[in-house]
Steps between C-alpha positions, in 0.01 A plus 500: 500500500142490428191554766178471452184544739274195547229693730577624900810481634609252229792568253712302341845547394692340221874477372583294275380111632471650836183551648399714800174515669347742776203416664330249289115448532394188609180313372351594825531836485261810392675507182556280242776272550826557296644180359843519338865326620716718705863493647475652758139613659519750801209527730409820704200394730349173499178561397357309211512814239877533574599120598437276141828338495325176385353749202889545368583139550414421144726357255842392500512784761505470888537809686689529800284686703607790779225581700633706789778680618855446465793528222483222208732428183314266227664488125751800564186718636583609810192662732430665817129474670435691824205505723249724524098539566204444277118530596383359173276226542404561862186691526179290447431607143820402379531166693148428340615529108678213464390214253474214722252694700712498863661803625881542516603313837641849555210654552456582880830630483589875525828493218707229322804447402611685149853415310634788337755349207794621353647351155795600371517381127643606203682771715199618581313521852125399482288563811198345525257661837277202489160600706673725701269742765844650699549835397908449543749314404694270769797654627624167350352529195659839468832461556493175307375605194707754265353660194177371401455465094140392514233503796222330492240684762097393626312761458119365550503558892234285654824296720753685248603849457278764412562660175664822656677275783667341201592738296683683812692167569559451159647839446745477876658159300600665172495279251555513120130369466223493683252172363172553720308159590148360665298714323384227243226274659605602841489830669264750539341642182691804328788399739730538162378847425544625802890403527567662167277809593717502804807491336427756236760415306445343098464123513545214206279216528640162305463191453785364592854683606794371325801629661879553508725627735580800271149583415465621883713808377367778611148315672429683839204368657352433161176318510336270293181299521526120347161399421400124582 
């Protein structure tokens, strides 16, 4: 498979003719819009930088579109989402930065709802946070999901986790790579450097990840930075 970062929480994921999204950007979000077909496009929080599923409709491609919790099987992919909190998008700054000028319709509103995803493709378990702000896992969650090969993790606080916050979740899940997210065009400044100064471990940053099942040999909470 092959996943590359198209700004925020947005990745997408490819195998073969398959196409995955996470969190595409809509046109009216803060950043720009993505605009590619998907398969399959997985929403966390509907929120216009995390909600563009018309943005992936493109093509000969329409995606089917999962955009809460629940357990889904599209095309032999078979995925989990459970639900969980986000604050993104709820303070008055945030429900102000949106294109079209109105605030979220969130906006009075203390928390949201957040889907946490988990893919299992290629043999491999992807696990995508989405704009998560609980510092744990659902007992759910937990006991649902196995070995994680790659987790994606927010670490631009402002309604997400705080750098350290994530890097202590991200450590508790143990997974073969750790891919950190909302740091480009979202998130406070010098959110990134902070996580990986946290961490204090050696980092790669790429521009895409192409990956196998056996290149996870010997990967323990490896992480690596995808650049938009």
């Amino acid at each position: 498979m092959v996943i590359t970062h198209h700004g925020g929480q947005c990745f997408k994921v490819t195998l073969g003719d398959l196409t995955i999204v996470f969190d595409p950007i809509s046109k009216n979000g803060t950043l720009p819009a993505v605009r590619f077909g998907a398969d399959i496009a997985l929403v966390s929080r509907n929120h216009p930088d995390m909600n563009g599923v018309e943005e992936v409709t493109y093509g000969d491609k329409e995606p089917f579109a999962i955009t809460g919790p629940g357990e889904y099987e599209r095309q032999g992919v078979v995925i989990q989402g459970f639900l969980s909190k986000s604050k993104y998008g709820l303070d008055k700054g945030q429900a102000k930065t949106s294109k079209a000028g109105s605030p979220d319709a969130e906006a009075s509103r203390e928390e949201a709802v957040n889907t946490i995803y988990a893919v299992d493709l290629e043999d491999m378990t992807l696990v995508h946070l989405g704009a998560l702000a609980d510092e744990e896992l659902s007992k759910e969650a937990r006991e649902s999901i196995d070995e994680i090969d790659v987790l994606f993790v927010p670490v631009g606080a402002g309604g997400v986790l705080t750098p350290s916050k994530a890097h202590e979740l991200a450590v508790s899940l143990e997974p073969k790579i750790i891919i950190p997210m909302h740091w480009n065009g979202m998130g406070e400044p010098k959110s990134l450097e902070t996580f990986l100064k946290d961490a204090g471990s050696a980092s790669e940053t790429v521009d895409k990840l192409t990956l196998k099942k056996k290149d996870l040999a010997g990967s323990d909470g490896s992480i690596l930075v995808i650049t938009p």
